[in-house]
N, C-alpha and C positions, 0 to 999 in steps of 0.2 A: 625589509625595504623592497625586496620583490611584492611582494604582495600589492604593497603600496602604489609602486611604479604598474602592476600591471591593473591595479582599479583605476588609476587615474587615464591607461590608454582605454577600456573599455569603454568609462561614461563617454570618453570626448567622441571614440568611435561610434557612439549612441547605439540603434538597432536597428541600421536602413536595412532594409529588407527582410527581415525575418518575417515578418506577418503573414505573408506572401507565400510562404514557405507549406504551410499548416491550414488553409482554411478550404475549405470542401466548394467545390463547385453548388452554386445555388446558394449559402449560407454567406450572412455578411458578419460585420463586426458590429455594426452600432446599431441593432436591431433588436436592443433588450423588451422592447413593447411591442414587435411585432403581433406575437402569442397570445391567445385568449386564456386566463387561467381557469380551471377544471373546479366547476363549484361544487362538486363533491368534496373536495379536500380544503373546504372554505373555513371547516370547522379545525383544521389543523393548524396550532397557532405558531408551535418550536418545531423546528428538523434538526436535532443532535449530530453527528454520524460523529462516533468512536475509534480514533483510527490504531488500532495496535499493530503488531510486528510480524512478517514471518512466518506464519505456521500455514501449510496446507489442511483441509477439510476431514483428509480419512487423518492425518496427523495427530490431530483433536478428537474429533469426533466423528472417526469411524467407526465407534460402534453404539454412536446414539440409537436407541429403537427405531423402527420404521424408516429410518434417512437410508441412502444412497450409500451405504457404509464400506467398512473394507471386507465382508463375508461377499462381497459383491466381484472385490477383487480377486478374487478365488474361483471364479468361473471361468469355465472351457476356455471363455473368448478371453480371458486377460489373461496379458503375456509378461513371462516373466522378466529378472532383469537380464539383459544380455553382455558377454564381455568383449574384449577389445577384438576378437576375431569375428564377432557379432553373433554367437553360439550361447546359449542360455548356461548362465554358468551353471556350477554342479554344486558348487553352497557360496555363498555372500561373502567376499573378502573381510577381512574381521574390520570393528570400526576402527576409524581412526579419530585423532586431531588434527585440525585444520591448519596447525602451525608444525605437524610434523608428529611421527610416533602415534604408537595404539593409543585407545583409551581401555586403561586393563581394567573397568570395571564392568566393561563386559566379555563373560567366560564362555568357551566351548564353541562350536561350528553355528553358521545362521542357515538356514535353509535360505534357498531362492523364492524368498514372499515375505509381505509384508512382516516384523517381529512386534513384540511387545515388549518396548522398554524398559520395564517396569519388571523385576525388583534393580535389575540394574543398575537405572537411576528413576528419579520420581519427578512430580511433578515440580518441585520445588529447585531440584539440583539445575545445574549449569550443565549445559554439554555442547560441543563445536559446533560452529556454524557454517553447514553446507557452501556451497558455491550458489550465489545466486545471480549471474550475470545472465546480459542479456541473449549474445550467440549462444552459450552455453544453452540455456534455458530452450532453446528452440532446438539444441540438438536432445536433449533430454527428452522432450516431447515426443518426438521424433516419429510426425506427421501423426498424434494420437496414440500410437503406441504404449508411449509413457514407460519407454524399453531401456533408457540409456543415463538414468537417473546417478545409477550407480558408476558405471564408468565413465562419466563424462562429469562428477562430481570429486570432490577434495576428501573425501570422509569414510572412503569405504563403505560401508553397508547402512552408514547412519540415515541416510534419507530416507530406507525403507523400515525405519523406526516408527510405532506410533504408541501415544499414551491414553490411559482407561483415564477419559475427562471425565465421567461422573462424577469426580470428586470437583470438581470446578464448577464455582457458584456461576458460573457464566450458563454451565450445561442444564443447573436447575431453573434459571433465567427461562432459556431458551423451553425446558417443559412447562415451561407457566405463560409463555409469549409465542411468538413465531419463529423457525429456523430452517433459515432458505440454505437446501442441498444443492442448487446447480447455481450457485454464485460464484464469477470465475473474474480472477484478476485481468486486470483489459490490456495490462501489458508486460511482456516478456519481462524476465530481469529483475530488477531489485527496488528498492524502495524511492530512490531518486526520481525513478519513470514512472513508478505507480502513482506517487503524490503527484505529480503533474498532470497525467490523464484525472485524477480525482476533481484538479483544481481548473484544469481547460481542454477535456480528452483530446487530448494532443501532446505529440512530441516536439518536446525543444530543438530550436535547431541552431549550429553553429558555421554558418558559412565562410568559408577560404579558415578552418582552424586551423592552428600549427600542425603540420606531420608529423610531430611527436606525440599527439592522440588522436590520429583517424587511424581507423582501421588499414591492415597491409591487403589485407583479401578477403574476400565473401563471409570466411569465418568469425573474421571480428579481430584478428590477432594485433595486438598490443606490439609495441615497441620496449615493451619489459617484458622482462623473460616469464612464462608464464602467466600475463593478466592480459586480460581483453582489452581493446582499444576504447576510448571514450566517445567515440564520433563515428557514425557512417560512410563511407568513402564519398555521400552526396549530402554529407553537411547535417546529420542529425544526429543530434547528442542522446546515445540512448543508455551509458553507466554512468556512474556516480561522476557527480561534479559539483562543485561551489559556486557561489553569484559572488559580484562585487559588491553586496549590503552588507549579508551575514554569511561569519566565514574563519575557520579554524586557524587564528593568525600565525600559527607555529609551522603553517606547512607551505612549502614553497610550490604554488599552484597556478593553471590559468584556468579562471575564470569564464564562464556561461554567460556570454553578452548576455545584457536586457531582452530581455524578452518581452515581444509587442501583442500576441497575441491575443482576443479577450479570454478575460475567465470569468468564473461563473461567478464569483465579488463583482466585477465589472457589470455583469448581467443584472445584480443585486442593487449595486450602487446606481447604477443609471435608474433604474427604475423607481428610486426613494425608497429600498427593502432595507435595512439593515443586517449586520449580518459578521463576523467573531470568526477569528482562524485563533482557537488558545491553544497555547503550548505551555508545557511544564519544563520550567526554565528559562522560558523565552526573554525576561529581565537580564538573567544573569548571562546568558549568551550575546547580546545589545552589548554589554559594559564588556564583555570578553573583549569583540571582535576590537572594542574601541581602545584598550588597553594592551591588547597583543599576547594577551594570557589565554590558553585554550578552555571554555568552559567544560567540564569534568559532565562525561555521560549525557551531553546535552548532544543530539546528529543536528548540524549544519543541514544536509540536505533531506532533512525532515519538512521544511518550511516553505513549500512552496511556492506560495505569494511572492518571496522576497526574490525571489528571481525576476519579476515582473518590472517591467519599465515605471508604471504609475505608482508601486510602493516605494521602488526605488528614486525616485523622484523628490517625494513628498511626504515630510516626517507625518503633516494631515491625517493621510492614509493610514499612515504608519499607526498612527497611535490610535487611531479609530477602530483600526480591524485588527488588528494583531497584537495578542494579547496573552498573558502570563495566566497560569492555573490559577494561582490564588485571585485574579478580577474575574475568572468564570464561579470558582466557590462564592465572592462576594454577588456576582450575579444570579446567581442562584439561588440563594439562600435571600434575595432584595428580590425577586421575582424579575428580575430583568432581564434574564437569556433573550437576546435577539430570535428573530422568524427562523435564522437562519446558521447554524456554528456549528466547530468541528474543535474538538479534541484531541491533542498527541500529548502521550506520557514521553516522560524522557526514556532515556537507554535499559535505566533498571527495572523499570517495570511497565516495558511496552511487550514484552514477552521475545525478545527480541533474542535466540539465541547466542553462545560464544561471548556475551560480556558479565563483568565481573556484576555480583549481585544480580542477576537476571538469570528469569526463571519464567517458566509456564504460569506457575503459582505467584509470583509476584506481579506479574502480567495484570492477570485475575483479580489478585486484591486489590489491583490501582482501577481496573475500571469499571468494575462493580460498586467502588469508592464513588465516582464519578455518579452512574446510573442510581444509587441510592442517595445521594446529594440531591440529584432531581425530583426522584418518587416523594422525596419528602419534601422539597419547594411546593412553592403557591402554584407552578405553572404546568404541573403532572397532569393536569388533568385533559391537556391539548398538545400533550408534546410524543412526538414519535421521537425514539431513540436507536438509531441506526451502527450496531456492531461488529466489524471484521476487521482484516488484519488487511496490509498494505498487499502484499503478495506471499510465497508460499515458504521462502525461505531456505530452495532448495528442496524440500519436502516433496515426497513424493504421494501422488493421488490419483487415484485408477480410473477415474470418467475421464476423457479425452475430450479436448476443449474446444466451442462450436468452429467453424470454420469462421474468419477476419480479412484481416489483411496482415500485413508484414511487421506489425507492431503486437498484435495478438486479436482476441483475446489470448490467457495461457489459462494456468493449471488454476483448478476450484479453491476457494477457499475460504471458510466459515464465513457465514452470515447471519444476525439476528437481530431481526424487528419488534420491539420492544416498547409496547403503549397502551393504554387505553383502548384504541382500536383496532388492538394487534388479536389476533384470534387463538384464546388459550391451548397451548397444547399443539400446535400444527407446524408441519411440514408441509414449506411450500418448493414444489417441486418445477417453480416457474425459472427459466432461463434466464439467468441477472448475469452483469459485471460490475466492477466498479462505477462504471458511469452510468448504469441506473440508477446512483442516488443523485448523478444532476439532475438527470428526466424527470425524478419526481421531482426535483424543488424544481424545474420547472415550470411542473405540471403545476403545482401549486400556487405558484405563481407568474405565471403567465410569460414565459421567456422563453423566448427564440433559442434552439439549442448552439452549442458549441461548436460542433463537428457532425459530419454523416453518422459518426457512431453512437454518440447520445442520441442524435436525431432517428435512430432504429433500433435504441435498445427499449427492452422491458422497463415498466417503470416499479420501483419497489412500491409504487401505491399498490401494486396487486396483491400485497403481502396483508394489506388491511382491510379490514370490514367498516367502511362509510356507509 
């Protein structure tokens, strides 16, 4: 009944003022045709982007050939981890789990540097899931550093864990296509924030929310013991939160008013582009939230759109653009992938560490699943397919992230361009974030960007040979 009672005070509350909140000097909202599109990219018909879970860059693929790896982390200038009295420790407190106690399946002392997880555990197994919030994450950084991973995390020594990807079809992927090394998630914290910048770089905002999740001080602190606050002390929602659409009916929560701001569907739709947010599960979570049963391994705030005023509005919208894996399989496989779409696995196999049946390896096999559904459609032959993860997951990674503003950019984390006229075999060592994949689907079609920061990032067109 809470739940209930607190969706019905949000819609009536609507979204006065939010818009307001978020939009950069000089940039409008209804200004999708302002843009002339780039006719180099005229022959590019599908933009994919692949969204998986979690993992930072040397985490994965620190020791691809030629990348930016972790042998890199190893030099004079990178610093190790440091402890609470801010003194480089003298070995790595042993791992832990993240709900409490060691993980005894890794033995003996870690030195202060990066390890190798493996035989410990493998690609495949399960293992805790770091702290990924968002003060946290900027004290982890800590100003580039990338010194405080360890003790300002939940896991002991796990964040300076990495796995030998070679054995991941992703890794053979990326030697057959392109894999961008300075691709850096755009904003601090965890996956809540990242899909929002992905879907309108910008932060949600929550203005006059309850004291019971703004932050008490600079740091971020929570009102529960131990967890960061959900809200900035001037009204921006930057951990985890739920909308009044779709939403985990079992848990007694308040809700992330509508959000007014445009996104980049909005940019798509005004303009006549069409354009797909699929999810796996996305059916069965719709019938959860409406029956009050939690759907199993399905994230709530995976979904970005659905936070938005115009989906939440409008079942229209709803069923237009957001949409279940099996209508991306069926369009695919019909040759129908809109200009424009993005993919989330569900929990088990977004790679997504700390949940039951998730795994690096099961990650892997779901979006390679995906990327070979395409290669073998009618529409391979014009489609770039765009692969990374939301953010890092905690995970630590030793390139120190460009300078921003107080939202991020943060820590690096895999990237790989995957087409036709993706250039075999290359590392590109060009400066991306997440919202370089708006810039190119702007660039391609002709749309006024979101924010200052699409509007001056790289565009992953640089990753291709037109």
């Amino acid at each position: 009944m809470l739940n209930h009672v607190l969706r019905i005070a949000l819609f009536g509350a609507g979204a006065i003022g939010l818009a307001a909140c978020t939009t950069p000097a000089g940039l409008q909202h209804n200004t999708a045709a302002t843009a002339a599109a780039d006719p180099k990219l005229a022959k590019i018909g599908q933009i994919v982007v692949v969204y998986m879970e979690n993992r930072s860059f040397d985490h994965l693929f620190g020791t691809f050939p030629g990348a930016d790896g972790i042998a890199n982390g190893h030099s004079p200038d990178a610093t190790t981890q440091t402890g609470p009295d801010g003194k480089p420790y003298a070995m790595l407190p042993a791992v832990a789990l993240d709900k409490g106690g060691l993980d005894q399946r890794f033995k003996g002392d870690i030195a202060n540097a990066p390890f190798h997880m493996e035989p410990s555990v493998s690609l495949g197994d399960k293992t805790a899931s770091p702290v990924h919030a968002f003060w946290t994450h900027k004290r982890q950084i800590n100003d580039g550093k990338n010194d405080r991973f360890v003790v300002e995390g939940n896991t002991g020594a796990l964040p300076m864990g990495y796995f030998d990807g070679s054995k991941l079809k992703l890794w053979a992927l990326a030697q057959r296509y392109t894999l961008a090394d300075r691709f850096f998630q755009s904003a601090y914290g965890g996956s809540f924030l990242n899909h929002m910048w992905l879907t309108c770089a910008c932060t949600p905002v929550f203005p006059n929310a309850p004291k019971s999740i703004v932050a008490q001080d600079e740091r971020g602190t929570g009102h529960k013991k131990g967890e960061e606050a959900e809200v900035t002390q001037d009204g921006y929602a930057v951990n985890t939160m739920q909308g009044p659409l779709l939403f985990d009916p079992t848990k007694k929560q308040t809700f992330l008013p509508p959000q007014t701001m445009p996104t980049i569907g909005d940019r798509l739709t005004d303009k006549g582009i069409s354009w797909v947010y699929y999810a796996d599960g996305y059916d069965i979570a719709v019938a959860s939230t409406k029956s009050g049963k939690k759907a199993d391994d399905f994230s709530y705030h995976h979904q970005p759109f659905t936070y938005f005023k115009r989906f939440i509005d409008s079942p229209q919208q709803r069923a237009t653009h957001l949409k279940d894996r099996s209508d991306m399989i069926a369009d695919v496989q019909a040759g129908k992938l809109p200009p424009v779409s993005f993919y989330k696995p569900m929990g088990k196999k977004n790679m997504h560490p700390g949940m039951d049946k998730s795994s690096v390896a099961a990650g892997d096999d779901e979006g390679v699943a995906i990327i070979n559904a395409i290669m073998e459609g009618p529409q391979w032959k014009d489609t770039v397919i765009i692969v990374t993860t939301d953010e890092n997951g905690g995970f630590w990674d030793h390139v120190a992230p460009p300078k921003g503003d107080r939202f991020g950019p943060a820590t690096r984390i895999p990237a790989l361009v995957i087409s036709p006229f993706s250039e075999g075999g290359h590392i590109d060592h060009t400066e991306y974030e997440t919202v370089s994949i708006l810039k190119f689907i702007e660039e391609r079609h002709g749309l006024a960007p979101l924010s200052e920061r699409d509007a001056r990032a790289n565009s992953l067109a640089k990753a291709l040979k037109l």
